[in-house]
C-alpha positions in Angstrom: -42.1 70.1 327.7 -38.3 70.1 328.6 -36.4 71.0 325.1 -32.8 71.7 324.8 -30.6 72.5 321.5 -26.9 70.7 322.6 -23.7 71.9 320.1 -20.9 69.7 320.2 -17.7 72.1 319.0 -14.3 73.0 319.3 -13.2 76.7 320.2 -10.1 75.7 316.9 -12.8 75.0 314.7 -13.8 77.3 312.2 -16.7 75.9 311.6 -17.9 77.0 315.3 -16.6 80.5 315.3 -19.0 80.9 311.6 -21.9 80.0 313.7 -21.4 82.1 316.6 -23.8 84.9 314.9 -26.6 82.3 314.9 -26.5 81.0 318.5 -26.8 84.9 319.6 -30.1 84.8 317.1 -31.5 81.6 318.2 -31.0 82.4 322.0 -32.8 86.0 321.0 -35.7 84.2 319.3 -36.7 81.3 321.7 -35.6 84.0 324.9 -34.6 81.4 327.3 -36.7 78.7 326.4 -34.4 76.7 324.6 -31.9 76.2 327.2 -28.0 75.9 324.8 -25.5 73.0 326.1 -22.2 72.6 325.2 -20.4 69.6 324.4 -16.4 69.8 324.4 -15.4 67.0 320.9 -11.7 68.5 321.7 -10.7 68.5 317.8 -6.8 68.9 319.1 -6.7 66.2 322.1 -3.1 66.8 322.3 -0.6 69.7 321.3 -0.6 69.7 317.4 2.4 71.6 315.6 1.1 72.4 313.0 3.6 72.2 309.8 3.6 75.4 307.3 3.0 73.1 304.6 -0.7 72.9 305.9 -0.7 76.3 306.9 -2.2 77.7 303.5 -4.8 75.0 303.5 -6.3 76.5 306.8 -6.1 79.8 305.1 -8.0 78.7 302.2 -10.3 77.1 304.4 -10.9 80.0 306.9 -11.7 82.6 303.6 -14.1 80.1 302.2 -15.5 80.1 305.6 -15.3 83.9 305.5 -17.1 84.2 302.3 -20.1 81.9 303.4 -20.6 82.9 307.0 -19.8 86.3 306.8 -17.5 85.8 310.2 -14.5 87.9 310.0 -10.6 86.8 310.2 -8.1 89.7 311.4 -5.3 90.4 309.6 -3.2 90.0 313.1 -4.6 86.2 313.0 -3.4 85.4 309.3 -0.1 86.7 309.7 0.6 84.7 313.0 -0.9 81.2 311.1 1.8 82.1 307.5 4.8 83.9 309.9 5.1 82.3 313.3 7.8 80.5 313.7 5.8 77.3 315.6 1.8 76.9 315.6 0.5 74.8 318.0 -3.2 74.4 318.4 -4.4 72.4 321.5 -7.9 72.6 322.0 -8.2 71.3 326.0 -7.2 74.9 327.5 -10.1 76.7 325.6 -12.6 74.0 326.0 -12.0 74.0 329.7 -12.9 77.8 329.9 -16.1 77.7 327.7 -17.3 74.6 330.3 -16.0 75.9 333.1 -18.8 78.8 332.0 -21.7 76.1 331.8 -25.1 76.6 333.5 -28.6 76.0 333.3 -29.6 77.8 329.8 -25.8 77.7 328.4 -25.7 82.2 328.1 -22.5 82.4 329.9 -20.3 79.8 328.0 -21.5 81.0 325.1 -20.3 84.6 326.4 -17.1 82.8 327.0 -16.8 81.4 324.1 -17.5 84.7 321.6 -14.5 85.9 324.2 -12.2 83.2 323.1 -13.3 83.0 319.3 -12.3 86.7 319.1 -9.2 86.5 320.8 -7.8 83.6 318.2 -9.7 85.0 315.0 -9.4 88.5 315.4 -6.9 89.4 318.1 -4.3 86.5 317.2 -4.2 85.2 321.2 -2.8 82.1 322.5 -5.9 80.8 323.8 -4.0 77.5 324.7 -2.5 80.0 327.7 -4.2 80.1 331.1 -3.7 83.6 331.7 -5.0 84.4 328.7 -8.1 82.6 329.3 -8.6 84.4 332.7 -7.6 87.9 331.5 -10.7 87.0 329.0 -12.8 85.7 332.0 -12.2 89.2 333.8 -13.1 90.8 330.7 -17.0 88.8 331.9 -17.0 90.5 335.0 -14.7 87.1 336.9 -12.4 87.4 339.4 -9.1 85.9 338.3 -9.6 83.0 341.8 -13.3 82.1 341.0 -12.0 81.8 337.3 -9.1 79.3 338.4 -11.4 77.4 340.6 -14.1 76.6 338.1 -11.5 75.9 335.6 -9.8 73.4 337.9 -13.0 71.6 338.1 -14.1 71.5 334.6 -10.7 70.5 333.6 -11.5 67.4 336.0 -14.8 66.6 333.7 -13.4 67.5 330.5 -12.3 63.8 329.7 -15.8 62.5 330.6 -17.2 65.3 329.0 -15.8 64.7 325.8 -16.5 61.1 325.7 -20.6 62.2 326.3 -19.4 64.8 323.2 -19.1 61.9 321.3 -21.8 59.3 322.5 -24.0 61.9 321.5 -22.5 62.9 318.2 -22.6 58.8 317.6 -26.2 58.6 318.8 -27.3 61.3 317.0 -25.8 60.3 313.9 -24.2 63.7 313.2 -20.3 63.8 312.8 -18.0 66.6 313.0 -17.8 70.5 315.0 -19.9 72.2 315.1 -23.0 69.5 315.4 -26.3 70.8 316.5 -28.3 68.2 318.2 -32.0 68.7 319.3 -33.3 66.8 322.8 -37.0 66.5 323.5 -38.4 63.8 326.1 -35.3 62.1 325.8 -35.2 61.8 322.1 -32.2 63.4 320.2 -32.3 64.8 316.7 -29.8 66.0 314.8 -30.2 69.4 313.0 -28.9 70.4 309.4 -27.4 73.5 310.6 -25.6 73.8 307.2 -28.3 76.2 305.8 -28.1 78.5 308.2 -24.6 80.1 307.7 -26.3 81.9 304.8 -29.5 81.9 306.5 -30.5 81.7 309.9 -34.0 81.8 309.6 -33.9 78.1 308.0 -32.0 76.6 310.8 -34.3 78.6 313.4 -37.8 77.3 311.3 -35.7 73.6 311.4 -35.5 74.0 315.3 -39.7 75.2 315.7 -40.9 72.5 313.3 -38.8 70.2 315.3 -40.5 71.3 318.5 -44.2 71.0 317.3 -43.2 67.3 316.1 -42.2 66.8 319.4 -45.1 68.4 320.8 -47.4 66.5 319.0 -45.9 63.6 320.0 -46.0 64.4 323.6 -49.6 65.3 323.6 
């Protein structure tokens, strides 16, 4: 039976970076039977300057995030959201490297999106620049030309693909990043991945008895 888990996210959200330990566990417990799609929901459509009156309230939000996920934020990262003179966040550059990654069970944007997460969280990175995203995509064994090309072609799709982000998210009935949406026979059900930033196992037992529904369903 053809299965697949899809995650609608944003490489800005916080929210997506928490869950990043728990895609590397669910890919390591189904071992390429669950094949992982990404969806692109492009939180910051545009450049967003992002005024230091909010910046605080991102803090606050990333060490409650912190606290429940056990995800870390570096230091370098919290001093460049209080100190720098102008934050901008802009999610299309990053999005267009994590797709530009896609394939058939959804390992190598995932790679490429653990790259990214770390460079904004821990390493403080502008992951809005291009050659910041290839310098990452090198660091996955890329050449810097095959990089630009599939970059130049996911940036092509990435308006489409985040209109299907959001036909699903609508469909499913799930709303904000990250939403995990499970497909089976052309049936779509949304997951409460909200347990599972504490503990994984829920949100992995969610998926399986998910799966036998469908399989008894099927049969």
């Amino acid at each position: 039976m053809s299965i697949r888990l899809h995650m609608i996210f944003d490489p800005l959200c916080g929210w997506c970076y928490a869950v990043s330990p728990l895609l590397k566990q669910v890919q390591a417990h189904f071992i390429g039977k669950l094949p992982l799609v990404f969806h692109p929901g492009l939180l910051f459509d545009q450049p967003n300057i992002i005024p230091p009156s909010y910046r605080e309230h991102i803090i606050a939000a990333d060490q409650h995030i912190a606290a429940l996920s056990g995800v870390t934020f570096g230091n370098t990262y919290l001093d460049r959201v209080r100190n720098i003179g102008e934050l901008s966040y802009y999610s299309v550059p990053s999005a267009t490297a994590v797709m530009s990654q896609a394939d058939a069970s959804g390992s190598a944007a995932l790679r490429m999106l653990e790259k990214i997460q770390h460079a904004h969280y821990i390493d403080a990175a502008d992951i809005s620049d291009f050659q910041v995203l290839s310098q990452l995509a090198m660091g996955l064994g890329l050449s810097a030309s095959d990089f630009e090309a599939a970059y130049t072609r996911a940036k092509a799709d990435l308006p489409a693909l985040a209109q299907m982000a959001h036909r699903l998210l609508r469909q499913a009935g799930a709303q904000g990043f990250p939403s995990f949406v499970l497909e089976s026979q052309g049936k779509f059900q949304r997951l409460n991945h909200s347990v599972a930033y504490q503990d994984s196992t829920r949100f992995i037992a969610e998926i399986e008895q998910a799966w036998e529904i469908a399989e008894l369903a099927a049969s």
